[in-house]
Structure formats: C-alpha cells, structure tokens
C-alpha positions as CSV (number, residue, x, y, z in Angstrom):
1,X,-5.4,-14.9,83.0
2,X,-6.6,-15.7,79.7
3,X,-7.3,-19.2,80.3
4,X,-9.4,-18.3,83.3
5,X,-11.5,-16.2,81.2
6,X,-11.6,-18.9,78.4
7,X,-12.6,-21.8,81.8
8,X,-14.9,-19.2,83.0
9,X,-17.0,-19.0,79.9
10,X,-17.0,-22.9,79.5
11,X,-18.2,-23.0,82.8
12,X,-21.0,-20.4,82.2
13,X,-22.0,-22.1,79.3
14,X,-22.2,-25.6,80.3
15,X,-24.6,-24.2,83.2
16,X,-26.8,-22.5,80.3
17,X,-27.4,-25.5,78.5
18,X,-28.2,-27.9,81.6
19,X,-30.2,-25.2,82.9
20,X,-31.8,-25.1,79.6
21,X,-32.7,-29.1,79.9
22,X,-33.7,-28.7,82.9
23,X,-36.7,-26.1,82.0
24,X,-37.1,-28.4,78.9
25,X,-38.1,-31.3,80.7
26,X,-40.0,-29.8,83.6
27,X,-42.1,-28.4,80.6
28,X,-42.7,-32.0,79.1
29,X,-43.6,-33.5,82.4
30,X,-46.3,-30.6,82.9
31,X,-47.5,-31.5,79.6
32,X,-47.8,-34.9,80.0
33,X,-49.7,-34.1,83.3
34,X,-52.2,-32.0,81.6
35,X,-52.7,-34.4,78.7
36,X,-52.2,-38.2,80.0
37,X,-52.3,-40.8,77.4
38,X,-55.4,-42.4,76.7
39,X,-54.6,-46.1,76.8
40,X,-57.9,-47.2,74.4
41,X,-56.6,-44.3,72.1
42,X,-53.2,-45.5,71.8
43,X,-53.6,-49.4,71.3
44,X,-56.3,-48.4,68.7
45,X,-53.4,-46.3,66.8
46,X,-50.8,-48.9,67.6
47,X,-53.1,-51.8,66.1
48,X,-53.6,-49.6,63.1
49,X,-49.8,-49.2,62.4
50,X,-49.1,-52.5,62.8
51,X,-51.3,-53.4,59.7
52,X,-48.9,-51.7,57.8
53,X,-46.9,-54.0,55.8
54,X,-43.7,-52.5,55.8
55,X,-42.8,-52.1,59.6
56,X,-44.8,-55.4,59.6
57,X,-41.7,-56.9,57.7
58,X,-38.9,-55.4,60.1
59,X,-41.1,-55.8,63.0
60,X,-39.9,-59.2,64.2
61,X,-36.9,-61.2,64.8
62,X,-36.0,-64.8,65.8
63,X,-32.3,-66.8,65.6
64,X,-31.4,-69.6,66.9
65,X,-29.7,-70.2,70.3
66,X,-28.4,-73.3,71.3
67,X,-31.5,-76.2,71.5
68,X,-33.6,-72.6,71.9
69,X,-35.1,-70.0,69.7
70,X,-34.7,-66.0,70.4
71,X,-37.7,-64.3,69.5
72,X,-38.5,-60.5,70.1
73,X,-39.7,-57.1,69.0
74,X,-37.1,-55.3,66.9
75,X,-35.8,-51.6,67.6
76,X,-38.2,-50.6,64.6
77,X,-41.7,-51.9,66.3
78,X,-40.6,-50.8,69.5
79,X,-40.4,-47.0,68.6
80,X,-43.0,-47.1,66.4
81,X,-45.2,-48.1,70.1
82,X,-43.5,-45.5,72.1
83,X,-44.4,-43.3,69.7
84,X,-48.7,-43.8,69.6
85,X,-48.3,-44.7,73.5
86,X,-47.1,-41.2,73.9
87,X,-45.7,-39.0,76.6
88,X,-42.2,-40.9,76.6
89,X,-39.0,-39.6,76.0
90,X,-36.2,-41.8,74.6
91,X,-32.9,-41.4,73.0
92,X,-28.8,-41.8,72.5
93,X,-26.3,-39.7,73.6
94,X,-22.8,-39.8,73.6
95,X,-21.3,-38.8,77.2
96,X,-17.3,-39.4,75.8
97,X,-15.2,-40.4,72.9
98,X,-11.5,-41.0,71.7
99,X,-9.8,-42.6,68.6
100,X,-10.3,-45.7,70.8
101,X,-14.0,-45.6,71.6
102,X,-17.0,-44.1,73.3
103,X,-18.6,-43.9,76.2
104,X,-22.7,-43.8,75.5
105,X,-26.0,-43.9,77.2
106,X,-29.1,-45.1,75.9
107,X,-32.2,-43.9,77.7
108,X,-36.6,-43.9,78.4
109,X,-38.5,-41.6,80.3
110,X,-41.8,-42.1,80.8
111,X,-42.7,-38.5,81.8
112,X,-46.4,-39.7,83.1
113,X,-45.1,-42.1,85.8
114,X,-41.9,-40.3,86.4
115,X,-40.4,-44.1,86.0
116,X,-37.1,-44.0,83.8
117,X,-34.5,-46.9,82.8
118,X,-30.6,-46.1,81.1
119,X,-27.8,-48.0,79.9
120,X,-24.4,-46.7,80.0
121,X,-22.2,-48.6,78.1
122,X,-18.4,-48.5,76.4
123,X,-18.7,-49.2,72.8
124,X,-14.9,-50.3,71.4
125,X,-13.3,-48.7,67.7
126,X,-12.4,-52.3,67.3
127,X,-13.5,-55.0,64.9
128,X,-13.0,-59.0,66.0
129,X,-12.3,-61.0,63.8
130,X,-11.5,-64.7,64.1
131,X,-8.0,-63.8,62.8
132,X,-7.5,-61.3,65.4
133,X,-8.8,-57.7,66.1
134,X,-8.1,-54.1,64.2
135,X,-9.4,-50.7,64.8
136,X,-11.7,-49.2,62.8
137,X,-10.4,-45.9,61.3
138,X,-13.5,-44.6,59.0
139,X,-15.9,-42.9,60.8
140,X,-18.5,-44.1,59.2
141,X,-17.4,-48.2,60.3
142,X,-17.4,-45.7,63.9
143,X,-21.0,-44.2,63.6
144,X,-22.1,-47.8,62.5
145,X,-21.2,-49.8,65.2
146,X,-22.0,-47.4,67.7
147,X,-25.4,-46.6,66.0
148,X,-26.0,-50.4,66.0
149,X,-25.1,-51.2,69.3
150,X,-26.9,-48.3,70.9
151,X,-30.0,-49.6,69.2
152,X,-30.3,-52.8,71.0
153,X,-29.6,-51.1,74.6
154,X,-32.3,-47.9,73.4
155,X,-35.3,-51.0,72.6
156,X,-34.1,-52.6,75.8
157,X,-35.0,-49.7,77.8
158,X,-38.7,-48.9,76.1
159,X,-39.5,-52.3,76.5
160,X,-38.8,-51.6,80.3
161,X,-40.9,-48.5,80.1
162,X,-44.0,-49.9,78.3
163,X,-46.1,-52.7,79.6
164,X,-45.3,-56.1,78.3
165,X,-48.7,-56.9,77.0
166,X,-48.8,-53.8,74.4
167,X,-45.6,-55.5,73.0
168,X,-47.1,-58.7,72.8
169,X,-50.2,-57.2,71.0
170,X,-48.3,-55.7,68.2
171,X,-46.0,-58.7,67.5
172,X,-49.1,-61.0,67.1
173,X,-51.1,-58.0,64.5
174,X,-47.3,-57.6,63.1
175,X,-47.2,-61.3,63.0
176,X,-51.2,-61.5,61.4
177,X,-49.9,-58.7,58.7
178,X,-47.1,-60.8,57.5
179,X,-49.3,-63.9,57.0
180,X,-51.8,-61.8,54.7
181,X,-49.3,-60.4,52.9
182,X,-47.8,-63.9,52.0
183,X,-51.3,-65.3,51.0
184,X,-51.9,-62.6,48.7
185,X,-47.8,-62.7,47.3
186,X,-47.0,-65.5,44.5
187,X,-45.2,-67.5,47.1
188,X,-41.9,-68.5,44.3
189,X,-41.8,-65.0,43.7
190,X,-41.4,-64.1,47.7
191,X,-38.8,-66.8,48.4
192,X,-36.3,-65.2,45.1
193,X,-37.0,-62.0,46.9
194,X,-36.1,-63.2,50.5
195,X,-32.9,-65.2,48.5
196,X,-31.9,-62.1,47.0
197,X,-31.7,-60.5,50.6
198,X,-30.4,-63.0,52.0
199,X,-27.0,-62.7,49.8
200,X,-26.9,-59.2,50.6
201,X,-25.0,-60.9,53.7
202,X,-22.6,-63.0,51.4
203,X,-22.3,-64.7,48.2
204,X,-22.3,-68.2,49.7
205,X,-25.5,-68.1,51.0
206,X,-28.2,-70.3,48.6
207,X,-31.3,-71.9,48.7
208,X,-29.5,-74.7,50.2
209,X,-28.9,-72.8,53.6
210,X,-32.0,-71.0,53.7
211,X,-33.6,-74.8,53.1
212,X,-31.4,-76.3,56.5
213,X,-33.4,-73.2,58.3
214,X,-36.4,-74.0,57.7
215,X,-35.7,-78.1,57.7
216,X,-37.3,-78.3,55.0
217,X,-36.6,-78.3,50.8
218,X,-36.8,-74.8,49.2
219,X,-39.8,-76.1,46.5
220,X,-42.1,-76.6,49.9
221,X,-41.0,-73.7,51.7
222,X,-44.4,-72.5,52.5
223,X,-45.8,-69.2,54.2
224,X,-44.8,-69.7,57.9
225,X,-41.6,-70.6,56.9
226,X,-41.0,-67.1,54.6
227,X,-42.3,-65.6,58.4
228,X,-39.6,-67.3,59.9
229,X,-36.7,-66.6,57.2
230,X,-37.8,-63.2,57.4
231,X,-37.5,-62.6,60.8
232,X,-34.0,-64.5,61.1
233,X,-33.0,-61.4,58.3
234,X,-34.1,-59.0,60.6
235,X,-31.9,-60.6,63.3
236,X,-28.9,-60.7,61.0
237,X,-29.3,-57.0,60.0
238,X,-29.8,-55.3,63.5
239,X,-26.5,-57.5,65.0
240,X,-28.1,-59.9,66.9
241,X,-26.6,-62.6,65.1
242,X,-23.5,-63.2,62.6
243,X,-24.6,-64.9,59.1
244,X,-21.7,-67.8,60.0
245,X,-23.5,-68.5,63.2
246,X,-26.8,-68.1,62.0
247,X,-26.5,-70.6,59.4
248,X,-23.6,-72.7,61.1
249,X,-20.9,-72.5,58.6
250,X,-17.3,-71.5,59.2
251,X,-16.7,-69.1,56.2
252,X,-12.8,-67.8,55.9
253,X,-12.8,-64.1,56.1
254,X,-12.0,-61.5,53.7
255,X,-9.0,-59.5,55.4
256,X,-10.2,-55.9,56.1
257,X,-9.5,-52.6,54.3
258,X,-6.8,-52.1,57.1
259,X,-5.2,-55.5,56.5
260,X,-5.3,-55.1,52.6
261,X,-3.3,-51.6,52.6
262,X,-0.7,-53.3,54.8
263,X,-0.3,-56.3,53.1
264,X,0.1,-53.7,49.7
265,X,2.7,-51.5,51.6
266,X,4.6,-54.5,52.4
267,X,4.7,-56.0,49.4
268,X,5.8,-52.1,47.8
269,X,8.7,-52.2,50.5
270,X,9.8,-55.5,49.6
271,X,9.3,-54.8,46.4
272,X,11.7,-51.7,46.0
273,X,14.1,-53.7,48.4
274,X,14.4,-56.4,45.8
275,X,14.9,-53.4,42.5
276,X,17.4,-51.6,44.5
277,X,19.1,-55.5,44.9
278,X,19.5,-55.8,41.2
279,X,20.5,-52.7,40.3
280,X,23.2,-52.6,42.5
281,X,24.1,-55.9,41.3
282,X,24.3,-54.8,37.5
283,X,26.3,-52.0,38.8
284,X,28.8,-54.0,40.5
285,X,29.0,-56.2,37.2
286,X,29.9,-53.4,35.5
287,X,32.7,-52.0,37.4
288,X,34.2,-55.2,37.3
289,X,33.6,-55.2,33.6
C-alpha cells in the first residue's frame, strides 16, 4: 500500500515538472515570436566580440589528419554566436547514469524557426589506454570526460542551427584578432608563452616538436605559425586530438592512479607473505635449537 502511495507521488511529480517545461518553452517560443532577432543587430555584436582577444585565442582549432588539416570553430566561439544571434536554446542533460556510464543528450533549439537538432550519445566510465582499459572511479575523471565529450556533440548541434556563413565570419575576425595581437606582442616572448602551454600536456614536449609543427626552426617561427601552434593547443585541450598523435611520438604511459594502488597492494601482500616466511623460519630454527 505504501509503495503505491510512494509510485503515486513519483508519478505526480514527474508530470509537474514536464508540465512545468512544457509552459516554459511555449513561453520562450512566444517571446521569440514577439521579438525576432535582428540579423544586422546580431552580426554587428558578434563582430564586436570577436575583437576580443581572449575568446579570439580559444576561438580556433586545427590538427592534423592524415595528408589533411582539421580546422573548425571551437565550442567557445560557437556559444559565444548563439548567444548575440539570440532566440536559441541549447544545452546538456543527462537522461541515465550507472557506475559504468551515462547516457546523455546534447541539444539546439532555435525557437524562431521551430528547427531543432540532438545527439544522444553513451559516454563510457572507462579510460583506454594502449596498455589496456580501467574504469574511472573519481567523479571528477567522471564529470570530465563526460563534460568534454558532451562539448563537441553540444557545438555540433549550434553549428547545425546557425547559418554557416555567420560561423565563417567570426573565424576570419577571430582569425584577424589573433594576427594583431601577435604584431603588437614581442614575438620570442609569445613563443616561451605558447612553450610553456604546450608542456602543460607533458614534460617531453620542446621547442623541437613544436619546430616539426610548423616545419620550420623555432628562431624563425613567425606570426602565422604562433596562429597555427595556437590553434593545434586548442585542439589538444578540448579532446580533439591526443598530444602523442598530435605531434607523432609514441610516449610510454604513466600507469594510472588505479594501476598504481594495485601494484602497491600487491607488492604489501607479497610483502607480508615474504615476513611471515622468515619468521616462521627463525621459529622453526629455534625449536630445533
């Protein structure tokens, strides 16, 4: 009887709250009717963002592929265009979860057109590593991978939402932004800085590497190629692309935090096994005795 009562209120509940989104997004969609986006309006606020040096910086990023180059707007530029193009709704949610993984959807509404695009997608609590997998136990290696992979799929459906060209524009002022900055920046100053990022990925990461990029030596690195370093970073950080492959080097892994406490467990096991060994030993030598 009680658990009737207890499903009962779950149900009522549940019906509340999607009632509640309901009402919520009929009242954005009227909005949006009543105060369409002015297209003028919004590339003029979109060019004036994109002057800003800082998103300017994360705005881009380009990796290698093969004989090819990947080259695109990055989940930072993207919002940042939703945003001043206006009357779009956008977001992650997570529909189901275990110990083992979660189930997510990454979505865009454009509540002018009534046009929408989603992703549903299975993100895995495992880590792959070359010498086999493990499962990620702290939450926040959990929230990380899920918060990174969600990214990618949430930019890939605003980029379906808004019009190709407005993307295009703001990579090129993004692009524009960069290049001014550089001039004005002591050039030997920007390339320790982009160094010093750089080895934020790993120790074994020099001058030398960064040089093979570029095909070029590091003293006659020049602005385009700080463009280009630059937006390989930004391909690095938002998981587009492992440092290793990025750079073509076969680096032997450090084991994980997982691995480590095994490995120590083990060694503590064998460890007593082997003191409990000899001191049955000197006991036995001393019975004899």
């Amino acid at each position: 009887m009680n658990e009737m009562i207890g499903r009962g209120n779950m149900n009522a509940a549940s019906a509340t709250e999607e009632t509640k989104k309901i009402a919520e997004v009929q009242g954005k969609m009227i909005l949006a009717m009543k105060f369409p986006r002015n297209v003028d309006a919004s590339m003029q606020m979109i060019e004036y963002e994109c002057q800003n040096e800082d998103l300017a910086e994360k705005a881009i990023y380009e990796f290698p592929r093969g004989d090819s180059v990947v080259r695109g707007a990055s989940i930072r530029l993207v919002e940042c265009v939703a945003r001043h193009w206006g009357n779009i709704v956008s977001g992650v949610e997570e529909l189901a979860g275990d110990k083992d993984g979660a189930t997510v959807r990454a979505y865009c509404w454009d509540l002018q057109t009534n046009f929408s695009d989603e992703k549903i997608f299975d993100v895995s609590y495992m880590r792959v590593t070359k010498k086999g997998s493990y499962p990620l136990t702290d939450p926040r290696d959990r929230y990380e991978k899920m918060a990174n992979e969600a990214a990618r799929r949430k930019r890939a459906c605003i980029q379906a939402i808004i019009p190709k060209f407005v993307i295009d524009r703001a990579m090129e002022l993004c692009q524009q932004t960069l290049d001014n900055q550089i001039k004005k920046d002591d050039i030997n100053e920007t390339k320790a800085k982009m160094l010093a990022a750089f080895r934020s990925f790993g120790d074994w990461i020099t001058e030398w590497e960064l040089s093979e990029v570029c095909g070029k030596d590091w003293e006659h690195l020049g602005s385009r190629d700080i463009v280009k370093l630059r937006n390989l970073y930004n391909a690095i950080k938002d998981g587009f692309i492992r440092p290793e492959v990025a750079f073509n080097k076969d680096i032997p892994e450090k084991p994980a935090q997982e691995e480590t406490k095994a490995l120590d467990k083990l060694n503590d096991m064998i460890a007593g096994a082997t003191s409990e060994t000899q001191k049955h030993e000197v006991n036995n030598e001393a019975d004899e005795g």
